[in-house]
MOPAC internal coordinates of N, CA, C and O (Angstrom, degrees):
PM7 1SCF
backbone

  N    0.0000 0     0.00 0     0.00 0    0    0    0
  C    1.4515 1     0.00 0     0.00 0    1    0    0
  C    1.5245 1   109.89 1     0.00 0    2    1    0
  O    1.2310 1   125.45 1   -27.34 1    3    2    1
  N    1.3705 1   107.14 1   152.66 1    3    2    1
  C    1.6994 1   112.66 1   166.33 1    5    3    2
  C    1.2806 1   122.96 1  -129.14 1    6    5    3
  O    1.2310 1   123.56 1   -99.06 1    7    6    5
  N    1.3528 1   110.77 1    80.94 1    7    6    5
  C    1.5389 1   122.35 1  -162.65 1    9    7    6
  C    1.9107 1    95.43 1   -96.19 1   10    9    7
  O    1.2310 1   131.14 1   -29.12 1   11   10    9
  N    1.0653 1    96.11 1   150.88 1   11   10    9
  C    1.8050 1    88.28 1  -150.42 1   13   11   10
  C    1.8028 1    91.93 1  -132.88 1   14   13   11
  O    1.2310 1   123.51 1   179.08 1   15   14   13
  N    0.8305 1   110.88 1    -0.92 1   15   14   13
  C    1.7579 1   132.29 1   159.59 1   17   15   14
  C    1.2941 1   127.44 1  -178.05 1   18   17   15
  O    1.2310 1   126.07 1   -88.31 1   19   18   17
  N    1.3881 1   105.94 1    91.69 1   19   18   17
  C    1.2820 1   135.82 1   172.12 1   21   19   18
  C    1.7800 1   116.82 1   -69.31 1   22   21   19
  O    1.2310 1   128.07 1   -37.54 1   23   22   21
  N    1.1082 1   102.06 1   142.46 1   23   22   21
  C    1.4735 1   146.79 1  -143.75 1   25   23   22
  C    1.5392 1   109.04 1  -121.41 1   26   25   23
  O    1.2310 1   121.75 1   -68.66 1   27   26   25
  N    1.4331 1   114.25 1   111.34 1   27   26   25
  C    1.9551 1   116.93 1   165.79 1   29   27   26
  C    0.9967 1   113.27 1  -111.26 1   30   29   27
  O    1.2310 1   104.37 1   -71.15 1   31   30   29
  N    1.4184 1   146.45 1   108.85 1   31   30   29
  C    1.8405 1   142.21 1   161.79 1   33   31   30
  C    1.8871 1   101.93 1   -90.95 1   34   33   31
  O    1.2310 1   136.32 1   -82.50 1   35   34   33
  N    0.8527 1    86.01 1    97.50 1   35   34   33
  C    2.1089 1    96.39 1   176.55 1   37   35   34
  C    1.4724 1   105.40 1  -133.93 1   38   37   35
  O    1.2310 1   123.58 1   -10.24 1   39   38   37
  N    1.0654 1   110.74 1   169.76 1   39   38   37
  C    1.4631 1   141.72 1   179.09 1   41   39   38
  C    1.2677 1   115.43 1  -103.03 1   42   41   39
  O    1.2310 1   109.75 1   -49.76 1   43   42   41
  N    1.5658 1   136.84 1   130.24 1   43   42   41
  C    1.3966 1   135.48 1  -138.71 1   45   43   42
  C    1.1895 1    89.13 1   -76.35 1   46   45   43
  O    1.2310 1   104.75 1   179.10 1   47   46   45
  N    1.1843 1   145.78 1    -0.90 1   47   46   45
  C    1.8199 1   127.97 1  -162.12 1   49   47   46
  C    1.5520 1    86.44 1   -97.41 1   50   49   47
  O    1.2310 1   115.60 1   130.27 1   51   50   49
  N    1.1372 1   125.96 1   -49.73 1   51   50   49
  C    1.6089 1   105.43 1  -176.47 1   53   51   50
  C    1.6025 1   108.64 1   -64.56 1   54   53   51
  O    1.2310 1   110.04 1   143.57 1   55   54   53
  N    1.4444 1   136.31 1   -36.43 1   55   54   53
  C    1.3835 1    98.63 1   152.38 1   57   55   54
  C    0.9755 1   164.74 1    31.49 1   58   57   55
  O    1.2310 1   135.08 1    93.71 1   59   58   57
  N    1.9325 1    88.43 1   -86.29 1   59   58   57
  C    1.6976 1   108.88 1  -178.90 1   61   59   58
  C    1.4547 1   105.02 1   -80.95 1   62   61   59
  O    1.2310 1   115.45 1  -175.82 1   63   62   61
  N    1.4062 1   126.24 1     4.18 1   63   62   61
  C    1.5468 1   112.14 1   159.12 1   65   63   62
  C    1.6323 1   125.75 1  -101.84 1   66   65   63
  O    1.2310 1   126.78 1     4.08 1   67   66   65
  N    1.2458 1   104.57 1  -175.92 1   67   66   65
  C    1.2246 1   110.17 1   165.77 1   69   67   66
  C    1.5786 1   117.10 1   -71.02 1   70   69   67
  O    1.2310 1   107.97 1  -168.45 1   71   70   69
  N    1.0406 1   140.06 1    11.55 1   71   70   69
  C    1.3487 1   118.35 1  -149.09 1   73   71   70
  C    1.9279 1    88.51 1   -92.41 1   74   73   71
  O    1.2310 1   123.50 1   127.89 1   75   74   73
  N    1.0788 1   110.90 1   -52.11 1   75   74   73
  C    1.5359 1   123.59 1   166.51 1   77   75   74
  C    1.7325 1   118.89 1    -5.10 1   78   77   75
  O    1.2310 1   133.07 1   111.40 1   79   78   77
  N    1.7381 1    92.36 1   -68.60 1   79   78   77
  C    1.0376 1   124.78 1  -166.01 1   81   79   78
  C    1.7874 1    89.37 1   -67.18 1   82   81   79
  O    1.2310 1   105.86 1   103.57 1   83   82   81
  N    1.2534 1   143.84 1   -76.43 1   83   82   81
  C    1.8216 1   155.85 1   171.49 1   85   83   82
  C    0.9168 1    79.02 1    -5.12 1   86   85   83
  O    1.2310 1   114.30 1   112.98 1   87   86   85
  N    1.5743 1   128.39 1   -67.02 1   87   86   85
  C    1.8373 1   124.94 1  -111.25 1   89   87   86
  C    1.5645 1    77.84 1   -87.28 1   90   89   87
  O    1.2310 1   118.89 1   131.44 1   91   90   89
  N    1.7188 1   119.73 1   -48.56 1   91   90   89
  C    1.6913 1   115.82 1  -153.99 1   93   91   90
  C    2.1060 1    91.44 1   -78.20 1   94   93   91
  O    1.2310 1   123.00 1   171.52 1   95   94   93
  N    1.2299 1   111.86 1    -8.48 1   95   94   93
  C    1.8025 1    94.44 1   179.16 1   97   95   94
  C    1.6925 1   103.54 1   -88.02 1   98   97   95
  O    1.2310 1   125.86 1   172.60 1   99   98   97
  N    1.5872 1   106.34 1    -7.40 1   99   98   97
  C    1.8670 1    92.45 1  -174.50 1  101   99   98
  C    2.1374 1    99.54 1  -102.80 1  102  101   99
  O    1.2310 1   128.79 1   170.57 1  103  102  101
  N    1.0972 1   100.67 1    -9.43 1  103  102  101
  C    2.0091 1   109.90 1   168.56 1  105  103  102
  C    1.5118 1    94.13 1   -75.33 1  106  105  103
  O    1.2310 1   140.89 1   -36.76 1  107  106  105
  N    1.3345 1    77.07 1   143.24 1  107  106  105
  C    1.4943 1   102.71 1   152.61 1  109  107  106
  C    1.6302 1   136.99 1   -78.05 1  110  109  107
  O    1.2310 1   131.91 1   142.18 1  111  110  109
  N    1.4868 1    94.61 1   -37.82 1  111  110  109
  C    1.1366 1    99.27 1   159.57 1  113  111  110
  C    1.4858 1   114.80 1  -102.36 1  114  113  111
  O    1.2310 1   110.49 1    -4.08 1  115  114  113
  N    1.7642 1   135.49 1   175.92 1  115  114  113
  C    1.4132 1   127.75 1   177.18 1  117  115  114
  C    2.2544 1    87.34 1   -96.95 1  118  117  115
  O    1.2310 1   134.34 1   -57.31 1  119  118  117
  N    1.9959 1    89.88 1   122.69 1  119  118  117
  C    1.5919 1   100.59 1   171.42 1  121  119  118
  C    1.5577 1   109.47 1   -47.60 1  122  121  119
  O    1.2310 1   130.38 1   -11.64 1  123  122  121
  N    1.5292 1    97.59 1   168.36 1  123  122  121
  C    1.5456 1    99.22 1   169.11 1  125  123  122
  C    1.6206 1   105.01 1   -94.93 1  126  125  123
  O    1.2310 1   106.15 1   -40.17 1  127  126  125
  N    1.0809 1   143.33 1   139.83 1  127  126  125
  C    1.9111 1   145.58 1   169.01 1  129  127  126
  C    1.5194 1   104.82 1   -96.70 1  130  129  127
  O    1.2310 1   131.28 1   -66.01 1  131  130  129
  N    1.6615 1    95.83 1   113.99 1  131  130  129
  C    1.6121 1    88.45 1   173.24 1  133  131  130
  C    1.8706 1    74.19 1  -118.98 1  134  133  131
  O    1.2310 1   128.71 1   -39.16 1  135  134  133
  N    1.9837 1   100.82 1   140.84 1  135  134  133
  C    1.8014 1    78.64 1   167.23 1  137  135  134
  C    1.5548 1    98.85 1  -163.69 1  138  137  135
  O    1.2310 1   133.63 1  -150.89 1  139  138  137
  N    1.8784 1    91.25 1    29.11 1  139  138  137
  C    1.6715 1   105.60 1   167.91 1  141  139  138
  C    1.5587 1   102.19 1  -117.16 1  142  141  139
  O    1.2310 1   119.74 1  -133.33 1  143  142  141
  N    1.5665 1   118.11 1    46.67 1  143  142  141
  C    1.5661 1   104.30 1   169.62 1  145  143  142
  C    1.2985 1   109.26 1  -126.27 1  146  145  143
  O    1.2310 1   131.91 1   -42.34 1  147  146  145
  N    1.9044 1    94.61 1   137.66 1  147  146  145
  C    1.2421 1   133.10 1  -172.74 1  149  147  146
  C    1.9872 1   120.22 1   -77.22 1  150  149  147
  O    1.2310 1   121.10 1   -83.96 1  151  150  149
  N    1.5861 1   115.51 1    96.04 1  151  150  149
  C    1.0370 1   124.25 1   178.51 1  153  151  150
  C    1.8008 1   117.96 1   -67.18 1  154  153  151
  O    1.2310 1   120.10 1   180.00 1  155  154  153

């Protein structure tokens, strides 16, 4: 894929891990984190 601005919708508890951090070292670009929105 060539996603050329990448995008996170999470919930603040994933956050507090690393997984965030993996996902933005295997992009090319650093995603955007939205993971305070209200459904």
């Amino acid at each position: 894929m060539n996603i050329l601005n990448p995008l996170i919708v999470t919930d603040p508890g994933i956050l507090k891990t690393n997984i965030i951090t993996k996902l933005n070292n295997n992009l090319k670009t650093t995603a955007k984190i939205y993971s305070e929105v209200q459904g």
